[in-house]
N, C-alpha and C positions, 0 to 999 in steps of 0.2 A: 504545344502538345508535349505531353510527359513520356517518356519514354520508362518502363517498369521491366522490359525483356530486352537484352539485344540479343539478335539470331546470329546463329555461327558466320553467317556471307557477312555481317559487319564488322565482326569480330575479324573475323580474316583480312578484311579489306584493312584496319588499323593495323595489324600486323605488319601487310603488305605494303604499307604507307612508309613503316618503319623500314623495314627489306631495302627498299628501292633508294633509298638513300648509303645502305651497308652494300646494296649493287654496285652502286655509281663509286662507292671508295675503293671497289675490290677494281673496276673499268682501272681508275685511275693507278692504282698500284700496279697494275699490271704495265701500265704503259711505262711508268717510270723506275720500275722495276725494283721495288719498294716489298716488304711484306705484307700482303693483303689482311692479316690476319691482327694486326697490332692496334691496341685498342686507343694506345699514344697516337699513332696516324689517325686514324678514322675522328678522333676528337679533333684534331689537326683539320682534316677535311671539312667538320661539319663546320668548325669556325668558320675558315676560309670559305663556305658556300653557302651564306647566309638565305640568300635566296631563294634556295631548295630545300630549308628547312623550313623558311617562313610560307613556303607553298605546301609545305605537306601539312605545316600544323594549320594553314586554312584548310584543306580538305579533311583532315582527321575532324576537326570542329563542325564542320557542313554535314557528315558522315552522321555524326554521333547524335547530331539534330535532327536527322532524319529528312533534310530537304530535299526538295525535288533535285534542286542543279549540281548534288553532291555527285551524284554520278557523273554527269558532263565535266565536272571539274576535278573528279577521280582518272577519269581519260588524258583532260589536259594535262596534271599533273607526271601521268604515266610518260605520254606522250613527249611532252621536255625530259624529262630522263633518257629517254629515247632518245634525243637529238643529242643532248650531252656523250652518250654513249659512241652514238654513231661518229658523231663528230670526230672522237678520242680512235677510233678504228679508223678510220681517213687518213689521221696524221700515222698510223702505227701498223697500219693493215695487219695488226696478231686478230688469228679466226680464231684464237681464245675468245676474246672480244664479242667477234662477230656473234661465235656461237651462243656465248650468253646473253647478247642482246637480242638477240632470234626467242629462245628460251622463256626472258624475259618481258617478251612483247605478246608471246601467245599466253603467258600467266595472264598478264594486267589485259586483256579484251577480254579472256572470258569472264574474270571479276568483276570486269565493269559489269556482260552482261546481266551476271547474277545480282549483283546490286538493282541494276533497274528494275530486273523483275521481282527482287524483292521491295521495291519503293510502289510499285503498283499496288500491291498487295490491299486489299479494305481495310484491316485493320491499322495500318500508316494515313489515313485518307479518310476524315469525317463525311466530308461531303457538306457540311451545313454550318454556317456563321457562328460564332463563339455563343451568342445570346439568340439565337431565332431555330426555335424546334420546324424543320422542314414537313412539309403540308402534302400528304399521299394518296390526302382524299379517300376514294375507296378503295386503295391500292397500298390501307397501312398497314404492315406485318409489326406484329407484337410482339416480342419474347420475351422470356422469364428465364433470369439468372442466380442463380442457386449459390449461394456460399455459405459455406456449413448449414446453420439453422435458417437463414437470411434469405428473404425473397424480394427481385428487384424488378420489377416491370419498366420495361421500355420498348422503343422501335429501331427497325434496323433503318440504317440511314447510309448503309454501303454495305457490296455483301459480294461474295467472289466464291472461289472453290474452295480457299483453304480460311475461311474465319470471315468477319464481320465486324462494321461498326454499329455502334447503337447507340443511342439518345436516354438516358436512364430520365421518368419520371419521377418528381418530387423525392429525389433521393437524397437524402441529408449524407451520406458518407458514400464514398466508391469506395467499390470490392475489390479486391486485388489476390494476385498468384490464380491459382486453378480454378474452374468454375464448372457449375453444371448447366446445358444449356439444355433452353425447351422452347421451341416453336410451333403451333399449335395452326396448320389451314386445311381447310376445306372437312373439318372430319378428323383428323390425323393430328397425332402428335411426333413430333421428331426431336431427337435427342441427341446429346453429342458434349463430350468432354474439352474443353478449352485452359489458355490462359490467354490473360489479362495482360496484354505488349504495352497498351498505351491507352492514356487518357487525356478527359480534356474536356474541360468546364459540364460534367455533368454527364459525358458520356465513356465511352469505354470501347476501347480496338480490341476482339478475341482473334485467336488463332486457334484454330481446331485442332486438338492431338489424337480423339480416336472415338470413337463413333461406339456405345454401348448395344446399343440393336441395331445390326447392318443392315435392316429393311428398310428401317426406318431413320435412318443418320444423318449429316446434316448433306454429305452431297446428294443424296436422294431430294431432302428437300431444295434443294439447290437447282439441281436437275428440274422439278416441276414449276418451279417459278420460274424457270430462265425458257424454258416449253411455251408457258402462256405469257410472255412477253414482256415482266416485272424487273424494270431494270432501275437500280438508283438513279434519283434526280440527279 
């Protein structure tokens, strides 16, 4: 899967990824009573802690992929830093320490959470084999994707509160950036402004940014199909 948006929780989480390593140098200066601030030290630290570097650039990598176990392994990662830390207040008992290991541990859980929930998300999540368009029977939702002049039919093949994946038919090119969306059941048509996060072989993850007719937008339509019981394969 291609990745064409990352959302600020990613963005942050790499940040954070970085952080936690400029944490653990300032842990260490403090203990040995060093200036925390010195860019000479901290290069000095990342040599010497090879192992905390090569775990965070596996997690920045898993992150940026969008895997599932990137979150679990954004915890673990957290997590050892944590014990590094703690460790370093044991031998030193400074509640400098303490406190920004406390600080520190309440940033990385609720990061992690926001990652997970945003890894659930449909548009991260096909739902359907790289070559096999999934089968909905009489339960198949169509939409039409608008880019500039450009009209793209397909199905949805995941779909949540905030965006949707879809299956694009016989499309010689994917559309990408902004899009206009149209879903058309029972009578009704529903409409809703997006972009294009991710693709993949033929299909397309939108996320919904704002709903043109709020009667008619995509959580409405959202809300009626989740009413009568229509949930992705």
């Amino acid at each position: 899967m291609r990745f064409l948006r990352r959302s600020a929780v990613v963005r942050n989480i790499l940040l954070f990824c970085f952080l936690s390593l400029f944490f653990l140098s300032i842990v260490n200066s403090l203990f040995s009573g060093t200036s925390a601030l010195n860019l000479e030290s901290f290069l000095t630290f990342l040599t010497a802690n090879k192992n905390n570097v090569a775990l965070s650039l596996i997690t920045v990598f898993t992150v940026v992929r969008g895997l599932k176990i990137s979150s679990y392994l954004f915890l673990a990662f957290c997590a050892f830093i944590i014990i590094q830390s703690i460790t370093v207040f044991i031998q030193d008992f400074n509640k400098i320490i303490l406190g920004l290991t406390f600080l520190y541990s309440v940033v990385a859980y609720n990061l992690f959470l926001f990652l997970k929930l945003e890894l659930d998300e449909p548009f991260y999540n096909p739902q359907y084999p790289n070559n096999i368009m999934p089968s909905f029977e009489n339960k198949a939702l169509p939409v039409v994707i608008k880019d500039g002049g450009k009209n793209y039919i397909g199905h949805l093949t995941n779909w949540g509160k905030n965006g949707f994946y879809c299956k694009l038919i016989n499309a010689t090119e994917i559309p990408t950036g902004k899009i206009e969306v149209e879903v058309g059941y029972e009578g009704y048509l529903f409409q809703a402004i997006g972009t294009i996060v991710t693709t993949r072989r033929g299909g397309i993850g939108v996320k919904i940014n704002r709903n043109p007719v709020p009667e008619l937008g995509w959580p409405d339509f959202y809300g009626i199909i989740s009413e009568l019981g229509l949930k992705p394969c």
